[in-house]
Steps between C-alpha positions, in 0.01 A plus 500: 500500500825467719642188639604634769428803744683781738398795667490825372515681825404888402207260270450312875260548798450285799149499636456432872122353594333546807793427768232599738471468874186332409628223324859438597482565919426342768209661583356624144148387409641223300587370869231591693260331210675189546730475225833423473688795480878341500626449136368870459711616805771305375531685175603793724857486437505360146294842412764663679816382310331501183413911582824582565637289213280688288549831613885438443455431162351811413143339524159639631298394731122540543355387779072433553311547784141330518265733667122328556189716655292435760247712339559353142108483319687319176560210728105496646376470080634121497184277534854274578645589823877622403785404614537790749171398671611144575753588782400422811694797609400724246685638170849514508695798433249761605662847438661696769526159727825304580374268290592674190808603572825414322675248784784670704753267373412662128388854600830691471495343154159626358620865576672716185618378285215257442204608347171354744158431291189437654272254390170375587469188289726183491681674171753762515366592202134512519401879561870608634735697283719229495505443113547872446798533763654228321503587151596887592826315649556294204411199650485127342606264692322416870667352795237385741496430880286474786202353625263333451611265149168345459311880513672808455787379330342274223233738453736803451772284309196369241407868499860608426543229221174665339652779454808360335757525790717231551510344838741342713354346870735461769372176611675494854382858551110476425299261753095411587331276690606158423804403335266269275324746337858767514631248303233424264467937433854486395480218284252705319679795497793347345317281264260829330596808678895552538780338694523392877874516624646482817656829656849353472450466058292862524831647630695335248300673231517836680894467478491468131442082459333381173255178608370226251122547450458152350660386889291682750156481294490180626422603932772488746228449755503147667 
C-alpha cells in the first residue's frame, strides 16, 4: 500500500451531487422549509473552479440530479413517515419543477461534456448506472462535490468506497445544514472512507503533485 497518492486523471472522475435549485437557492424547498440554505449556496463557485479545473485536466465530470414524485407509492409503505413527507412545503426536487433544476450559475456547466445521472435515492449509486458508467471509462479514483455532505455525499462516497473506488472530498466544495454536523461528515469521510482536501491541494494533484497520505489522513477540517 502506497505512502503517498496522485491522480491518475484518464483513471479520474469528479462527481457533482445535487447542485440543485432546491437546495442551494434562495428560494429552493430547503428555504422555504426553513433551513438554512447558505453554506450550500456558497459552494456555488468552489464547484465551479473545481469543474473547470477538472475538465482541463482531461477529467470527467458527472453530474446528479435528484428527481422525487409526488405520486411516489414506495414512500406511502413506511409505517415511518420519510424524509420527503416531513417538509412543510412538500418534497424537494419534484421533477419537471424549478426546484430540480441545476442552478443558473452551474447550468452551462452540466451541458456536454458532462454526463447527467438521475437518481432517486440519497446514493448516486443506488439504482443509477453510475457504477457501470464508471468502470466502462476506466474509472478508480472519485472526486466528490456538492451538496448536501451529511446526505448525498456521505451516502454516495460510503457507497463508492464499497465498491473499491478511492475517494477524495473537496471539503470547501460539499456543504449541509450546519457546519457542525459538515464537519463531523468529513471527519468521517477522511477517517474510513477516503480523503477530504481543499480545492486549492485537489488542483495541485490534478497538475501532477504527489501528497503524503500519512499527512492528510489526519483531517484538515477545523
Amino acid at each position: 500500500m502506497s505512502d503517498s497518492f496522485s491522480i491518475i486523471p484518464k483513471e479520474t472522475a469528479l462527481l457533482v451531487i445535487d447542485m440543485q435549485n432546491s437546495y442551494c437557492h434562495p428560494q429552493g424547498s430547503i428555504g422555504r422549509n426553513g433551513y438554512d440554505y447558505t453554506m450550500m449556496n456558497a459552494t456555488i463557485p468552489k464547484v465551479k473552479e473545481l469543474v473547470e479545473a477538472c475538465r482541463q485536466a482531461g477529467i470527467v465530470d458527472i453530474w446528479t440530479i435528484q428527481n422525487h414524485y409526488p405520486d411516489d407509492i414506495t414512500r406511502k409503505t413506511h409505517r415511518i413517515k420519510p424524509h420527503t413527507h416531513r417538509w412543510q412545503a412538500g418534497p424537494p426536487a419534484l421533477k419537471g419543477t424549478w426546484d430540480a433544476e441545476i442552478v443558473d450559475e452551474l447550468k452551462d456547466l452540466a451541458k456536454e461534456p458532462a454526463e447527467l445521472l438521475i437518481k432517486h435515492r440519497f446514493s448516486a449509486f443506488f439504482d443509477t448506472t453510475l457504477d457501470t458508467l464508471l468502470r466502462m471509462k476506466g474509472i478508480t479514483t472519485l472526486v466528490v462535490c456538492g451538496v448536501a455532505t451529511t446526505h448525498c455525499v456521505e451516502t454516495s462516497v460510503r457507497d463508492a468506497y464499497q465498491r473499491d473506488y478511492d475517494v477524495i472530498v473537496a471539503e470547501d466544495a460539499v456543504a449541509g445544514l450546519t457546519l457542525e454536523s459538515h464537519q463531523a461528515s468529513l471527519k468521517l469521510i477522511n477517517k474510513t472512507f477516503g480523503l477530504t482536501l481543499p480545492n486549492e491541494e485537489i488542483i495541485k494533484l490534478l497538475h501532477g503533485e504527489t501528497i503524503p497520505i500519512e499527512i492528510r489522513t489526519e483531517s484538515l477540517i477545523k
